[in-house]
KOLTOR-390153 format. One record per residue (C-alpha): residue number from 1; z, x, y; residue in one letter. Coordinates in nm, 2 decimals. Each point is the difference from the previous one (the first is absolute). Layout:
# residues N
<rec><i>NUM</i><Z>Z</Z><X>X</X><Y>Y</Y><aa>A</aa></rec>
...
END
This chain:
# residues 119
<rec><i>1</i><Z>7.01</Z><X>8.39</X><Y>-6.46</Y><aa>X</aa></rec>
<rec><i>2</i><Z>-0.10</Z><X>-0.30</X><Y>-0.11</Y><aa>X</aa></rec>
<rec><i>3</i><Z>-0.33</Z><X>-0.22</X><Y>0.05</Y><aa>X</aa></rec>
<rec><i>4</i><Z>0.17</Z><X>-0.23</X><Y>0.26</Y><aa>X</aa></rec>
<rec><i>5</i><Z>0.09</Z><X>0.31</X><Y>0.15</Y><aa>X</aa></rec>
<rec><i>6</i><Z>-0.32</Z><X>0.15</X><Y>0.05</Y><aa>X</aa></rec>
<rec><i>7</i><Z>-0.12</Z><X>-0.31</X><Y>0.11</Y><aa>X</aa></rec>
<rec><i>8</i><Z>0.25</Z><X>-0.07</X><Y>0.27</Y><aa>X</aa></rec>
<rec><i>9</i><Z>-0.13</Z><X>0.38</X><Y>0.13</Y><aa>X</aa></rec>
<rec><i>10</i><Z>-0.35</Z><X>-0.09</X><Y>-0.03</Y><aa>X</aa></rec>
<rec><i>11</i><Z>0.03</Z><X>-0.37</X><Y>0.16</Y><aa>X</aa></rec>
<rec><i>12</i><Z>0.19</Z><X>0.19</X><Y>0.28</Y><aa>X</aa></rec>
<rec><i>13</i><Z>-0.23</Z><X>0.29</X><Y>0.03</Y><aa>X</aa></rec>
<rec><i>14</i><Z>-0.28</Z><X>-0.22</X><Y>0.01</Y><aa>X</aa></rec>
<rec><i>15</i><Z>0.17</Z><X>-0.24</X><Y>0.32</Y><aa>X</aa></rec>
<rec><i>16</i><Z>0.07</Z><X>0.35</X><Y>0.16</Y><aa>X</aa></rec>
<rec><i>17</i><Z>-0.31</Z><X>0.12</X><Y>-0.02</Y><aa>X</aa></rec>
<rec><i>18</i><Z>-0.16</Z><X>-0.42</X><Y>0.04</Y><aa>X</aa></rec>
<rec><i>19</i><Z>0.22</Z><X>0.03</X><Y>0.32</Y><aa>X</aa></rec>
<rec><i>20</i><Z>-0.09</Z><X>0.32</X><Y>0.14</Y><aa>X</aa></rec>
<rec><i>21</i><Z>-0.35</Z><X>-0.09</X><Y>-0.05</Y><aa>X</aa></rec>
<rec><i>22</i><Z>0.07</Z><X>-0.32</X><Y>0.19</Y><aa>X</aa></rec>
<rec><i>23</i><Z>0.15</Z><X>0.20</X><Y>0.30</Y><aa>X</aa></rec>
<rec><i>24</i><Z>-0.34</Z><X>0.24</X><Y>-0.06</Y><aa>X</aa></rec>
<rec><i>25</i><Z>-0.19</Z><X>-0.29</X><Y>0.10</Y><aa>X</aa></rec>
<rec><i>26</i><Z>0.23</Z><X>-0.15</X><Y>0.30</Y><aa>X</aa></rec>
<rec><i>27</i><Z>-0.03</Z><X>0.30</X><Y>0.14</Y><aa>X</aa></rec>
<rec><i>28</i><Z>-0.35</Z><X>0.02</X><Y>-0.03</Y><aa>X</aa></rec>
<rec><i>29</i><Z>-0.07</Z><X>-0.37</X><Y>0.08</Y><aa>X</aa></rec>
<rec><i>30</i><Z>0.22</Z><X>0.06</X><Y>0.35</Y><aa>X</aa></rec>
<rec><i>31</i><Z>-0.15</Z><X>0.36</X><Y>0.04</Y><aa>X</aa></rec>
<rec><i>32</i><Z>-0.35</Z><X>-0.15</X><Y>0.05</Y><aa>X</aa></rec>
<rec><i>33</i><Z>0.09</Z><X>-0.32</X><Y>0.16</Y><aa>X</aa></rec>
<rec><i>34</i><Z>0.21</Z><X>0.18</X><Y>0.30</Y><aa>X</aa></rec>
<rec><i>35</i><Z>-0.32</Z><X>0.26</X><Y>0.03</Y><aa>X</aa></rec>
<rec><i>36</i><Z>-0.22</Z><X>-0.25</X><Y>0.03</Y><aa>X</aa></rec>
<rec><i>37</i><Z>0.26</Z><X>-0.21</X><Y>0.20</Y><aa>X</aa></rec>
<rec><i>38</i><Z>0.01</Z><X>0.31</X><Y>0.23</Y><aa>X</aa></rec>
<rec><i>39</i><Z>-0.40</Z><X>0.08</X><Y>0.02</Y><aa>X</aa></rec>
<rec><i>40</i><Z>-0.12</Z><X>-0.37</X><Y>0.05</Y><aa>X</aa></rec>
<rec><i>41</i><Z>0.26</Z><X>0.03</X><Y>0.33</Y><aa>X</aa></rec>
<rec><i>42</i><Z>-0.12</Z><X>0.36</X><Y>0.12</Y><aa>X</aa></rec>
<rec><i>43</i><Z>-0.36</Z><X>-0.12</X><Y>-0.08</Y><aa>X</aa></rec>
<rec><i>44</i><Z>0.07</Z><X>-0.34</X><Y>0.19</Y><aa>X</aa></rec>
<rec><i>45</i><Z>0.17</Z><X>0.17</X><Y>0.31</Y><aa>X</aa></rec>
<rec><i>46</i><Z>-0.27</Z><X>0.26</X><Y>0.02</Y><aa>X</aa></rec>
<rec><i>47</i><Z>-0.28</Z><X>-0.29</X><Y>0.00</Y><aa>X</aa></rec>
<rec><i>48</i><Z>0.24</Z><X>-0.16</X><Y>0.29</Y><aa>X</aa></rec>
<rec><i>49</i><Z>0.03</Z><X>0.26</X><Y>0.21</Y><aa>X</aa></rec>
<rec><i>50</i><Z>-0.38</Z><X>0.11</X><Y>-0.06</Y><aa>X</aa></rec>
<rec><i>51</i><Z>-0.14</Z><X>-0.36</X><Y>0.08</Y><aa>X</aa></rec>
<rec><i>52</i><Z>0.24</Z><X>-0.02</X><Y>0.34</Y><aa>X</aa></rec>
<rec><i>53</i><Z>-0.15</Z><X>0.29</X><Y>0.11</Y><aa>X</aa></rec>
<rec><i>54</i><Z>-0.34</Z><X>-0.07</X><Y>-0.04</Y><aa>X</aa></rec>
<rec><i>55</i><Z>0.07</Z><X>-0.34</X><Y>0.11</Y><aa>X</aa></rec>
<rec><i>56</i><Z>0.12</Z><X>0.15</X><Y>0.36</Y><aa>X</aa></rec>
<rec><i>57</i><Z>-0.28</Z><X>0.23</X><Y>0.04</Y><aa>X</aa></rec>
<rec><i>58</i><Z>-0.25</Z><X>-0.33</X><Y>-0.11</Y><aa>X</aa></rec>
<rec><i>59</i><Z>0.23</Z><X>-0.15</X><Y>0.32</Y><aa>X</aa></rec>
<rec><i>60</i><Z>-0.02</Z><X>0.24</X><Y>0.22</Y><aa>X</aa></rec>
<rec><i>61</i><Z>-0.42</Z><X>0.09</X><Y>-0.05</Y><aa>X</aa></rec>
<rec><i>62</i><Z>-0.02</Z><X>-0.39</X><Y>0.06</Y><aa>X</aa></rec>
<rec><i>63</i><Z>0.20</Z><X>0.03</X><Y>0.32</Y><aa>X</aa></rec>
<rec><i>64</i><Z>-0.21</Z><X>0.28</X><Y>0.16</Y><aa>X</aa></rec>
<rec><i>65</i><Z>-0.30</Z><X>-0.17</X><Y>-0.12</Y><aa>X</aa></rec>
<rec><i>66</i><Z>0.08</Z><X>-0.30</X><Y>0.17</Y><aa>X</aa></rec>
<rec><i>67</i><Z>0.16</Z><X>0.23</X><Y>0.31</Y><aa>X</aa></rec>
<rec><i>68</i><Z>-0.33</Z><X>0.14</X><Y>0.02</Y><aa>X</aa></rec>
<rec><i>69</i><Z>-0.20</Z><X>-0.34</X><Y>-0.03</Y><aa>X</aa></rec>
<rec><i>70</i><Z>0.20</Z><X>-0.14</X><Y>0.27</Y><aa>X</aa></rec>
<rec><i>71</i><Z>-0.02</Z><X>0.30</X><Y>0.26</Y><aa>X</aa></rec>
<rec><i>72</i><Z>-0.40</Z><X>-0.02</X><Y>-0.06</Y><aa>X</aa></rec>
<rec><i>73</i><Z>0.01</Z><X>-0.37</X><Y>0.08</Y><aa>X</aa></rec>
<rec><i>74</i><Z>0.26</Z><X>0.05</X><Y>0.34</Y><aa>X</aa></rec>
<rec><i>75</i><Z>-0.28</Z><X>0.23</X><Y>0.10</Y><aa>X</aa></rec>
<rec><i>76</i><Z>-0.30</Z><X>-0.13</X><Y>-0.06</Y><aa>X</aa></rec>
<rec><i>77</i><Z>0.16</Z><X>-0.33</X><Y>0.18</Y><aa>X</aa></rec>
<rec><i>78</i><Z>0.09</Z><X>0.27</X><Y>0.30</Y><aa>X</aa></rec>
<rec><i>79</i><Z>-0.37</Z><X>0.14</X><Y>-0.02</Y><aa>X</aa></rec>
<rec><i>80</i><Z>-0.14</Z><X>-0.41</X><Y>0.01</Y><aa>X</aa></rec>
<rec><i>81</i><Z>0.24</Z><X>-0.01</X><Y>0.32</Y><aa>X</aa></rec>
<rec><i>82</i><Z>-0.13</Z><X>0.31</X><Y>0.15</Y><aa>X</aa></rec>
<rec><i>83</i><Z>-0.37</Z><X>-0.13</X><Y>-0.03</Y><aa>X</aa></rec>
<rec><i>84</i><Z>0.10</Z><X>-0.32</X><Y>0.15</Y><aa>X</aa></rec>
<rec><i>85</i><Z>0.20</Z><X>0.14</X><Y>0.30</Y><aa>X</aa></rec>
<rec><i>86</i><Z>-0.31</Z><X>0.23</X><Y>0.03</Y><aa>X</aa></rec>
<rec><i>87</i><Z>-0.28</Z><X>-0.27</X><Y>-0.04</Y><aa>X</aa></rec>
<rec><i>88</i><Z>0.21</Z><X>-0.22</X><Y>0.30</Y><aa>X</aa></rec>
<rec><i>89</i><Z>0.04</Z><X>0.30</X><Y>0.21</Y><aa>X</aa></rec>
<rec><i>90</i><Z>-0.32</Z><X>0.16</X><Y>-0.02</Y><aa>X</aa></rec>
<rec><i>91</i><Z>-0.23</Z><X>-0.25</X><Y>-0.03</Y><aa>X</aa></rec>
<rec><i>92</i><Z>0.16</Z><X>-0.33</X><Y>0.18</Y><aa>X</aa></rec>
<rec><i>93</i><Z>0.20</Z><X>0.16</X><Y>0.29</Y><aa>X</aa></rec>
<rec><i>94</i><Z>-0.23</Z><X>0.28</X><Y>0.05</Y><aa>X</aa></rec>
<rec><i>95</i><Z>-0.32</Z><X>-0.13</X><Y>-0.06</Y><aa>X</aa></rec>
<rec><i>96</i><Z>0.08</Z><X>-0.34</X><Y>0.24</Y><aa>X</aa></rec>
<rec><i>97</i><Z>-0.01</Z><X>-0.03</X><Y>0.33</Y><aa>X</aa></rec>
<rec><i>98</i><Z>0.32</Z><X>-0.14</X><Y>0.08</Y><aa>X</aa></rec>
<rec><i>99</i><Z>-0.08</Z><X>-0.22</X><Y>0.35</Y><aa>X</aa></rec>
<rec><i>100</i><Z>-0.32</Z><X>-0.11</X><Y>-0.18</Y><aa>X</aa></rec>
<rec><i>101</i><Z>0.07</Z><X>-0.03</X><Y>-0.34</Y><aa>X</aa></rec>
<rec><i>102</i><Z>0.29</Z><X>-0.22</X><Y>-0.19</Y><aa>X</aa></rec>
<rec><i>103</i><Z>0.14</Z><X>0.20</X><Y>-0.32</Y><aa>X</aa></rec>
<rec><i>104</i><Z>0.19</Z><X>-0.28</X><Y>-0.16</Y><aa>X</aa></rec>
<rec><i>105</i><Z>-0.30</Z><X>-0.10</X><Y>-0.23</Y><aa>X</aa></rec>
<rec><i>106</i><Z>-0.03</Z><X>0.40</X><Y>-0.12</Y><aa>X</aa></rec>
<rec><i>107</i><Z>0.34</Z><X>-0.04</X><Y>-0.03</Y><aa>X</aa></rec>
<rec><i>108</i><Z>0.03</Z><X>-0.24</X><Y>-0.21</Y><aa>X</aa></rec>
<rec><i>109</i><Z>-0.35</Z><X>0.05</X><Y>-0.21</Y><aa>X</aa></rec>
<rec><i>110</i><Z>0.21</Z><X>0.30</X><Y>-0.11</Y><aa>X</aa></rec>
<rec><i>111</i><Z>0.29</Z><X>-0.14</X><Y>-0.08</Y><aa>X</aa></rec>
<rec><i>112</i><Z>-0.18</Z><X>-0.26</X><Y>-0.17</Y><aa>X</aa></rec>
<rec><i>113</i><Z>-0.15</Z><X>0.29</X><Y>-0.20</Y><aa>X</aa></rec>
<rec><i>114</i><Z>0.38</Z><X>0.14</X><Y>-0.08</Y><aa>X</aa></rec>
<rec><i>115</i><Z>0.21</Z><X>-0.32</X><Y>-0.02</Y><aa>X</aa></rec>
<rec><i>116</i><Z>0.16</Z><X>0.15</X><Y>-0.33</Y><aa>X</aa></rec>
<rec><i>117</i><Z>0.12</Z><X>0.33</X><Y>0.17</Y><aa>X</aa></rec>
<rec><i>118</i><Z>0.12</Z><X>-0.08</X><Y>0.36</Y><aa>X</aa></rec>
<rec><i>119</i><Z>0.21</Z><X>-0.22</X><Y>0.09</Y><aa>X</aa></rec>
END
């Protein structure tokens, strides 16, 4: 063998082993790129389906909070029309005299009183 010889081997052992080192590295490079490919869009999917959940069960604590605020206000409205209908009955029509007495000016001194709730 002669020295063009052995360098013809050694140029082509060295692109075999250049290239297989090249491949060593493509398949490293697209190793870690697809893994993190993979965990940035199981990490991403998790946080999504984490932060619908807890954004419907933000919703629905703010719905029966408000369900709540509103039944309290339908019934302290019913309660202010219970004391009304109670102040006229007990205290205009029972307490006046009818054939003596007029009751349109009790009636409306209370309604006066309770403009915003009776209509």
């Amino acid at each position: 063998m002669g020295i063009f010889q052995k360098g013809k081997e050694y140029l082509q052992q060295r692109f075999l082993d250049g290239s297989k080192h090249i491949e060593l590295r493509k398949l490293l490079w697209v190793s870690f790129t697809l893994t993190s490919v993979v965990a940035t869009l199981l990490m991403g999917i998790s946080f999504y389906y984490r932060f619908a959940a807890q954004s419907a069960q933000t919703t629905w604590e703010g719905n029966d909070t408000r369900i709540e605020d509103a039944a309290e206000q339908v019934t302290a409205h019913f309660r202010n029309m219970i004391k009304v209908s109670d102040t006229l009955y007990y205290r205009v029509i029972k307490g006046t005299d009818l054939q003596q007495d007029t009751i349109s000016d009790d009636f409306r001194l209370i309604y006066e009183m309770n403009k915003d709730n009776v209509e």
